[in-house]
C-alpha positions in Angstrom: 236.4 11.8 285.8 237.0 13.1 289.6 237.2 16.6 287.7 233.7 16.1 286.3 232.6 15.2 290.1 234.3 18.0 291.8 232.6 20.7 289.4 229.0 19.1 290.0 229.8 19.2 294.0 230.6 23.2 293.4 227.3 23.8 291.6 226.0 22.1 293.9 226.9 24.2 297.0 226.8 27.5 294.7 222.6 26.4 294.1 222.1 26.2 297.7 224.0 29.2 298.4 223.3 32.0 296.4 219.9 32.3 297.7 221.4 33.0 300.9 223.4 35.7 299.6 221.1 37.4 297.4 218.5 37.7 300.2 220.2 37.6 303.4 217.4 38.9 305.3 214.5 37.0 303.9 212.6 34.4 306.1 212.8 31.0 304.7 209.8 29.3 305.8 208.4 25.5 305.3 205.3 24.5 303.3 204.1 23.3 306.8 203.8 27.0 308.2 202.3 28.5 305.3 199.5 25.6 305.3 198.9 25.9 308.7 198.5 29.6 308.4 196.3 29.7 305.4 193.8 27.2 307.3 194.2 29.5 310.5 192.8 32.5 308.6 189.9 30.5 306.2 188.4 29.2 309.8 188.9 25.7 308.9 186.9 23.2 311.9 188.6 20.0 311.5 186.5 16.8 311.3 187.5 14.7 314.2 190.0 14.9 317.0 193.1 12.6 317.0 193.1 10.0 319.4 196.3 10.4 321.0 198.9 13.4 320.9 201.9 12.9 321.8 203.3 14.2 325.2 206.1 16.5 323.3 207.5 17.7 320.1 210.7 15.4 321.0 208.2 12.9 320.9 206.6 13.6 317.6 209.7 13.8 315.7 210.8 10.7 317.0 207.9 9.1 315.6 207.8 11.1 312.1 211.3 9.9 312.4 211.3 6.5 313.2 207.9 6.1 310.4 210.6 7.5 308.0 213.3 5.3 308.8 211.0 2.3 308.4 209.7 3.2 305.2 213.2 3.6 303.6 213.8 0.1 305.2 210.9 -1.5 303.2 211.7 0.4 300.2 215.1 -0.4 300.8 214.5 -4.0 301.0 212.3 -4.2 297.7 214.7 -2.6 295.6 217.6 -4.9 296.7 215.4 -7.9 296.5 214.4 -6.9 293.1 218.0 -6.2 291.8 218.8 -9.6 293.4 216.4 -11.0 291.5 217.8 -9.7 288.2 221.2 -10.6 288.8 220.3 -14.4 289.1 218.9 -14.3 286.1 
């Protein structure tokens, strides 16, 4: 059994790393960037303005972070609750 988990963790690492061989050179950029250049060059006005921007990037992460980390929490909780649920039964 640890065999069959030991090949999987090699595959693994070869999937993520073979890109990186094959094109060492290429820019590996996020969905984000590409959006945010495609609605740069179409002259996209957005609708509104936010309310509040944070002070920093720091900032934002910590809150994209922190909205993550409470989402996994009630997921999270929901799953366990509902797993406790059938293990009564």
């Amino acid at each position: 059994m640890e065999t069959k988990y030991i090949f999987l963790i090699i595959v693994m690492v070869a999937l993520f790393i073979t890109p990186l061989v094959i094109f060492p050179t290429a820019e590996y950029g996020g969905s984000d960037g590409a959006a945010e250049e495609l609605i740069t060059k179409t002259g996209y006005e957005p609708w509104f303005d936010p309310i509040w921007e944070p002070p920093s990037g720091e900032i934002e992460s910590l809150l994209f972070a922190l909205q993550a980390a409470i989402g996994a929490i009630v997921i999270g909780y929901f799953v366990g609750f509902e797993k406790g649920k059938r293990a009564k039964k």
